[in-house]
N, C-alpha and C positions, 0 to 999 in steps of 0.2 A: 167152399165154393171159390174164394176170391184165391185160395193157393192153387188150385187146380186153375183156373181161370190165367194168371202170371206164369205158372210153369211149363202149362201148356205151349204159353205163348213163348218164352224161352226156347222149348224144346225144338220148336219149329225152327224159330231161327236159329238154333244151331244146327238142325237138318241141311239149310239151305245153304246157296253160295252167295249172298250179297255182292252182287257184280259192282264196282267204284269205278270214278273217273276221279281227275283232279279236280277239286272244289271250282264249282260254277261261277263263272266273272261273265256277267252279263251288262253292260250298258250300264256301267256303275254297282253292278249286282252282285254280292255274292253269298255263296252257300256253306257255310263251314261244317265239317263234323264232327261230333260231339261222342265221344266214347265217357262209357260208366262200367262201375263194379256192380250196378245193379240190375237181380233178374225182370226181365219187362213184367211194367203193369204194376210190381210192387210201388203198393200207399206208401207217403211220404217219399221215400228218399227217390223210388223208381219215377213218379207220378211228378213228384215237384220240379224233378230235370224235364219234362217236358213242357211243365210252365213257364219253368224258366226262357227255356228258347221258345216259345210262342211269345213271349214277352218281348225278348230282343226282336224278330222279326216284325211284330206289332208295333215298338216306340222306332224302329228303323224305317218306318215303311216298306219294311218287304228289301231294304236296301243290303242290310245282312239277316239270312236268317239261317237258322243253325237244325241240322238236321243229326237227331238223335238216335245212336245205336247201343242198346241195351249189351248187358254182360255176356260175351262170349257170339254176337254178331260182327263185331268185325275184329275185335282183341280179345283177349280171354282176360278175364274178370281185374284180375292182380296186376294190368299191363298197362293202364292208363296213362302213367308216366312217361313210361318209355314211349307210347304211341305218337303223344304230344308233342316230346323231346324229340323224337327223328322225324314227324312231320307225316305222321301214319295219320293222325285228327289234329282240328286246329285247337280243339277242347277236349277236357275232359271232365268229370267229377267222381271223388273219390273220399276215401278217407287217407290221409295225408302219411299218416301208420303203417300204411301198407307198405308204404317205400323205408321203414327203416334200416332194411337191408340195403339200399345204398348210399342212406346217410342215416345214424342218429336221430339226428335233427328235427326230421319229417314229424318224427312223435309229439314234440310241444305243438303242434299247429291243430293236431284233433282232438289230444288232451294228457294230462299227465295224472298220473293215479293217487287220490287223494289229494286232487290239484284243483283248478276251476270247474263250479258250476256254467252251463249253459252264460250267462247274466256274464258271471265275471269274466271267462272267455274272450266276449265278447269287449268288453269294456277294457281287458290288458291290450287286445289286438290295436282298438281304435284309438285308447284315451293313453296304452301305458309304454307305448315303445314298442310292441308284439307286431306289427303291420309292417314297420320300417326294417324290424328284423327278419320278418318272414321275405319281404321282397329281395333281400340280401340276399338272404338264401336262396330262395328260387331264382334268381338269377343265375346261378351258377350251373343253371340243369335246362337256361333257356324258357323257362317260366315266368309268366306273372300269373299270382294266385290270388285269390278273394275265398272270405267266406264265404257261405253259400249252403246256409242250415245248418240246425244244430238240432240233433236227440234225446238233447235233456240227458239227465243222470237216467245212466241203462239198468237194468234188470245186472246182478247175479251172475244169476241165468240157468237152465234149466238142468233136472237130475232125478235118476228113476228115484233113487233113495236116498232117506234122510240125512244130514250132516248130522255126525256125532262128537266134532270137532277137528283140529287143524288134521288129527291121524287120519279123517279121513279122504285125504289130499293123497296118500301114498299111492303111487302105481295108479292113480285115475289121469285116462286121458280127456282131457281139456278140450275145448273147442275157443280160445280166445287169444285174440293177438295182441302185439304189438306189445309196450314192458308189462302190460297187465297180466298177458301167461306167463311171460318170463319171471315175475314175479312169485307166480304159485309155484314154479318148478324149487324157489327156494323149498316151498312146501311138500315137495315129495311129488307135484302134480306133475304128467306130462302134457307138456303145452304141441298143442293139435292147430295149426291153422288153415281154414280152406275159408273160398268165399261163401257168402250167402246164399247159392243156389245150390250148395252142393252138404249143408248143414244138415237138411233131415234125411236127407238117405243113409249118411255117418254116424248119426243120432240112432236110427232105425235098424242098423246093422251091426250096431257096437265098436265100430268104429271108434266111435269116440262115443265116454263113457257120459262125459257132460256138455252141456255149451251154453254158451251167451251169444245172442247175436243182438237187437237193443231194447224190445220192452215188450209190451203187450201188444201194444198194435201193430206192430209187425210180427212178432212172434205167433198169435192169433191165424195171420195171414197164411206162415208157413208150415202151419199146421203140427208144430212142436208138440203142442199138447195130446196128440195121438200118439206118443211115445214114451214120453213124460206126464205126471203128475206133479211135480215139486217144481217151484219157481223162487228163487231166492235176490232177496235185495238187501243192503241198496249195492248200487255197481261201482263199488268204489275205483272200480282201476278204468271208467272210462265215467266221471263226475260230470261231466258237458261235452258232448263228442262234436266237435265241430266238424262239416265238411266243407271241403274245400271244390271251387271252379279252378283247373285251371286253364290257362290261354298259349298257345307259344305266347312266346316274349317278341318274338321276330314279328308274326302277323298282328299282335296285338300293337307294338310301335309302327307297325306301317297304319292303320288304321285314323283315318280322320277324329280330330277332336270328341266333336259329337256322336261319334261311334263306340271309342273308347270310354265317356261318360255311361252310354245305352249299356255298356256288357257289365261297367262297373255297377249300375243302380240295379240293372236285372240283379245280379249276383245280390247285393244288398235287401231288396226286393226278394225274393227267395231264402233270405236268412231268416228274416223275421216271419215270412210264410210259412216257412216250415217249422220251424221252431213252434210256433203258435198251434199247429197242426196234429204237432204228438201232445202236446199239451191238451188239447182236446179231445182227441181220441184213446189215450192210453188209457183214463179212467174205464169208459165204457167198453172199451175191448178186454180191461182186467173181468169188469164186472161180467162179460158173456163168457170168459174162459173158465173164473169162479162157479157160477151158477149153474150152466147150460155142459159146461165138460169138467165138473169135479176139480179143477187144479188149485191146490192150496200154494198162499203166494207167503211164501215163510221170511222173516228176517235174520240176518246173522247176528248171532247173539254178539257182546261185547269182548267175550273173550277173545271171539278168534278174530273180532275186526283187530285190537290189538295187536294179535301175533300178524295179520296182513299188514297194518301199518307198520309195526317194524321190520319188516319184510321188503316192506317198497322204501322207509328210509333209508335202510343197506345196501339195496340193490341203485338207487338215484345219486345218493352217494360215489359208488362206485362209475357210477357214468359220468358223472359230471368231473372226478377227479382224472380219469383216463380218458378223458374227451376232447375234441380238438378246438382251435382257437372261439369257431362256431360257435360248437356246443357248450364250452364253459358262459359266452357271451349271453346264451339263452335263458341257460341255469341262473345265472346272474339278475336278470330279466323279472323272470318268471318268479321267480322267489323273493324277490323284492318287492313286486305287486302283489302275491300272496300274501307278504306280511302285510300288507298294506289295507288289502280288502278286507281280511278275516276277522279282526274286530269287531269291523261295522256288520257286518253279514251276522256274525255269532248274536250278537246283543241285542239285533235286532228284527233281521229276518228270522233265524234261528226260531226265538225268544218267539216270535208271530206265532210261528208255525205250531209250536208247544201248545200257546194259549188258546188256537182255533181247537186242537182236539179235548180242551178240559170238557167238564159234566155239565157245563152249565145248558140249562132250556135257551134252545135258539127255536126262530120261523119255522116251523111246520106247516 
């Protein structure tokens, strides 16, 4: 219901023509637009961009408020960037990944494979030098960017039949982007990327053999499991997918103080909303996929996470040493606060996590 329901609405607006003017300046008023990669109506990542700009227009009084165009009504899905940068929207939101085709770089800002959970993400960005890096970078493309939600450690992702090991990577097409498939192509896989609205008709047609798009609760939504049966975790090549807002750089500096605080807290505001959000729902939408539609949710045994980690050491390697002045700087960055984190996280979150699923009688 809730897939039919988003897609429907999708469909439509790509029927239509969405007539535009240049953004509204009224009496100190105005109206920005807000371009996404997401199909209307999708929970979390679709749903939380409209709270977000009901938010800004709420703490603005109505002074800026931002009017949201889902995937493929006024840009097509993968085009955010560019819309923002030439002044097509004054916003967008996206995953940062998408644009590694015009830089590298895009990719540490939603996550690195075998890199940050959601938590640490978050904490390299704010606490470790990662925010100061990212604004660098977006500068250069006319952006300032924020976080603005995160999907937690993604699914796998979804496959008629069983894995019997890394052989069965050969000649399979993929449904996953950014270095995460480039990754499996080390594996034989063929790396497949399209947006998220165009994933189960690929999935359905054979198109593409397998795909990850991010867990249960969205996955649930887009009705993956009508095609599939097998759901594999954990997501190692996207560990805390961070999404990003971004703003021009140009209208965001002309902006009044306490306007440019409002976009920044919205955006802030909506990290921990959404974050918190799949955190909630991902349980109980596993357990209606499990139950209610037969889908066995399988893990990858140790071998082949193995052969993917040394897979993504070879291949990050290889980026960071043919990289430009940028992306060594990031590398540099990023791996630094990884050593730094993964101690504490192992010894002790880790170490939690172990102990909550031992045998012992708990509350019933």
């Amino acid at each position: 219901m809730i897939r039919r329901k988003f897609l429907a609405a999708t469909a439509a607006a790509s029927a239509s023509t969405v007539a535009l003017s240049a953004p509204a300046i009224s009496q100190g008023r105005m109206e920005w637009r807000l371009v996404t990669s997401w199909p209307k109506n999708l929970p979390g990542v679709g749903t939380g961009v409209e709270r977000l700009a009901a938010r800004i227009g709420e703490m603005s009084g109505g002074r800026l408020t931002v009017r949201v165009f889902a995937a493929g009504e006024l840009v097509p899905a993968l085009q955010c960037l560019q819309a923002v940068r030439d002044g097509t929207a004054e916003m967008g939101h996206d995953a940062s990944y998408y644009h590694i085709g015009v830089h590298p770089a895009f990719q540490f800002f939603t996550c690195v494979p075998f890199g940050f959970m959601a938590t640490e993400q978050s904490a390299w960005l704010n606490y470790g030098g990662g925010q100061q890096l990212w604004d660098e970078h977006a500068a250069n493309y006319n952006i300032k960017a924020f976080a603005a939600g995160n999907t937690n450690t993604q699914a796998f992702g979804w496959y008629r039949r069983e894995l019997q090991g890394v052989e069965s990577f050969r000649g399979l097409k993929i449904r996953m982007p950014g270095w995460g498939g480039q990754i499996m192509t080390r594996l034989g896989a063929q790396q497949v990327f399209l947006p998220g609205g165009e994933i189960f008709a690929a999935l359905q047609s054979g198109a593409v053999d397998a795909a990850e798009w991010i867990g249960p609760y969205n996955d649930l939504a887009m009705g993956f499991h009508q095609v599939a049966k097998l759901c594999y975790g954990p997501g190692w090549h996207e560990p805390g997918s961070n999404l990003q807002l971004m703003v021009s750089k140009q209208r965001y500096d002309a902006l009044p103080n306490d306007l440019k605080a409002i976009v920044a807290f919205a955006a802030q505001s909506m990290d921990m909303d959404m974050t918190t959000e799949y955190i909630a729902r991902s349980g109980e939408s596993m357990e209606t996929l499990r139950t209610r539609h037969g889908v066995r949710f399988l893990n990858l045994p140790g071998n082949m996470l193995d052969a993917m980690g040394t897979a993504a050491g070879e291949f990050l390697t290889e980026q960071r040493d043919r990289g430009d002045a940028m992306t060594k700087k990031l590398f540099d960055s990023y791996l630094k606060f990884r050593a730094q984190v993964m101690p504490f996280t192992r010894w002790n979150d880790g170490a939690f996590l172990n102990a909550r699923v031992r045998a012992f009688k708990y509350i019933t």
